[in-house]
N, C-alpha and C positions, 0 to 999 in steps of 0.2 A: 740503964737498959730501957729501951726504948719498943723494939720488937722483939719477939722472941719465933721462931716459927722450926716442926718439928718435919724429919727424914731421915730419909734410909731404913723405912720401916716400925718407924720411931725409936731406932737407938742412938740418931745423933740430935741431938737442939742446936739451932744455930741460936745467935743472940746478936743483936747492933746493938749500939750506944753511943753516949756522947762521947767516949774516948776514939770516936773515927773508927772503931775495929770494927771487925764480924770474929767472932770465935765459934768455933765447932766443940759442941761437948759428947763426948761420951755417958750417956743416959745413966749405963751401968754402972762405970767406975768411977763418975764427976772429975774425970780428968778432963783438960783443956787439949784438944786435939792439934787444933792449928789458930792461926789467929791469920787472918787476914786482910791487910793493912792498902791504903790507895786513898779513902776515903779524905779530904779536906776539911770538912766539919763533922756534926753528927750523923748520926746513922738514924732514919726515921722509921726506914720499913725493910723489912727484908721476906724474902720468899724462896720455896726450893723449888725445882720444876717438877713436874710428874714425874718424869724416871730420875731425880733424885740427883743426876749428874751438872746441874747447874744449881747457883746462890745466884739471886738477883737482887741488888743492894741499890736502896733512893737514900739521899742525904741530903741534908742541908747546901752542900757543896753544887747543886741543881745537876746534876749526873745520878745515871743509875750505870750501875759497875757489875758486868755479868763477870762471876768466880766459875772456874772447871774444882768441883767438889774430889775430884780424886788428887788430884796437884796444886789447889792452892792459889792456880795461876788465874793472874783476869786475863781474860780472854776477850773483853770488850766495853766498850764504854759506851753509853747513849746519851747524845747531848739533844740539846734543843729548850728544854725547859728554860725558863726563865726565872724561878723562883723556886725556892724549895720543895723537893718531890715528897708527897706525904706517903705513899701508899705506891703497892707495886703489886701485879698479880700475873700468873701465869694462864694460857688460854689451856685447857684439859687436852692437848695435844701437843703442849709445849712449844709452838711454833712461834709464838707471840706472846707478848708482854703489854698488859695493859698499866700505865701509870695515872696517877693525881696527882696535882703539885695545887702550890698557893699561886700560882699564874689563872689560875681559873680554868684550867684546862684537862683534859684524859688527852694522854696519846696512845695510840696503838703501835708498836715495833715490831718490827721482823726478827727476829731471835739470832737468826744465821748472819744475816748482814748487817746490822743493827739499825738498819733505815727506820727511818718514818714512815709508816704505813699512812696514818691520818691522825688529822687533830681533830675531835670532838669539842666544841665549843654551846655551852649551854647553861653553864652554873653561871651565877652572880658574883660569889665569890671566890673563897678555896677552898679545892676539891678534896677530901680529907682522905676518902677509900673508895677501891676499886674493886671488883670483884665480878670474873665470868662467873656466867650460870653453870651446872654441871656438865648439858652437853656442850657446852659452848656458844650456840649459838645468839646469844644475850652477855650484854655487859649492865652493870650497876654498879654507877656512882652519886657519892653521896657529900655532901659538904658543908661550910660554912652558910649558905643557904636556906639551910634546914630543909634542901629537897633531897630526894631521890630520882636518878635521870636511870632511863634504863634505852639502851641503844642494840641497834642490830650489829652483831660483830661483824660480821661480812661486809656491810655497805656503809657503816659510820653513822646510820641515820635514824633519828630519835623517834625512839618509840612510845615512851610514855614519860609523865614527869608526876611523883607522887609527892604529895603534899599532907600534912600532917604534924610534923615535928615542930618544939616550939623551938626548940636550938638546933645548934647546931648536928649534923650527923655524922658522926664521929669513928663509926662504924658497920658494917654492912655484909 
């Protein structure tokens, strides 16, 4: 198990791992809900959206794989990545998806269409975690690098680069 990330209130946990799956658990009764199968390799990062009606799944397989949480169904794939996606994050409106991969890069996606919004280019190496601010307005990523980049979400353009870490940043 690799991520683990919790919704629906917190009575479902999602889980990825190296078996390629995504499973929904039930918090209460540690039943296994659904298992949700597409992925090609591991499962690096998973995430739910604010209203809880989407899985958003990065892998080894260099896709992220958008789940409909009521059916099970994917509903979409996001390509473009070139190397393994580490991290995946939803914007606090759902609209977008921000990713990191070991390409060296964040992209930002359109949720509905699965487009490419923009590619953020800044890190050295690879990008480990993603993460909007709470209103939104701000992204931070963090990476093998040992920075912290933080970007304007609206226009893709860099706002500041923290330095500090002696490793890698891992988390964020």
């Amino acid at each position: 198990v690799r991520s683990i990330a919790f919704g629906l209130n917190g009575t479902v946990l999602v889980s990825g791992g190296d078996d390629q799956t995504i499973r929904l658990w039930d918090v209460n009764s540690s039943q296994c809900l659904n298992v949700l199968q597409g992925h090609t390799n591991w499962l690096r990062t998973i995430s739910f959206s604010p209203d809880d009606h989407i899985i958003a799944g990065g892998s080894e397989d260099q896709v992220i794989r958008l789940w409909e949480v009521s059916t099970g169904r994917c509903q979409g794939i996001l390509r473009g990545h070139i190397n393994r996606i580490r991290s995946v994050s939803f914007h606090p409106d759902g609209t977008i998806i921000a990713s990191g991969s070991d390409d060296q890069t964040v992209r930002l996606w359109e949720v509905n269409s699965g487009q490419c919004l923009t590619i953020l280019r800044g890190h050295a190496y690879s990008v480990k975690s993603v993460i909007f601010s709470p209103d939104g307005s701000m992204l931070a990523s963090g990476g093998d690098d040992r920075t912290i980049h933080l970007w304007r979400t609206n226009t893709g353009q860099p706002l500041n680069v923290l330095h500090g870490h002696s490793l890698c940043v891992w988390s964020i």
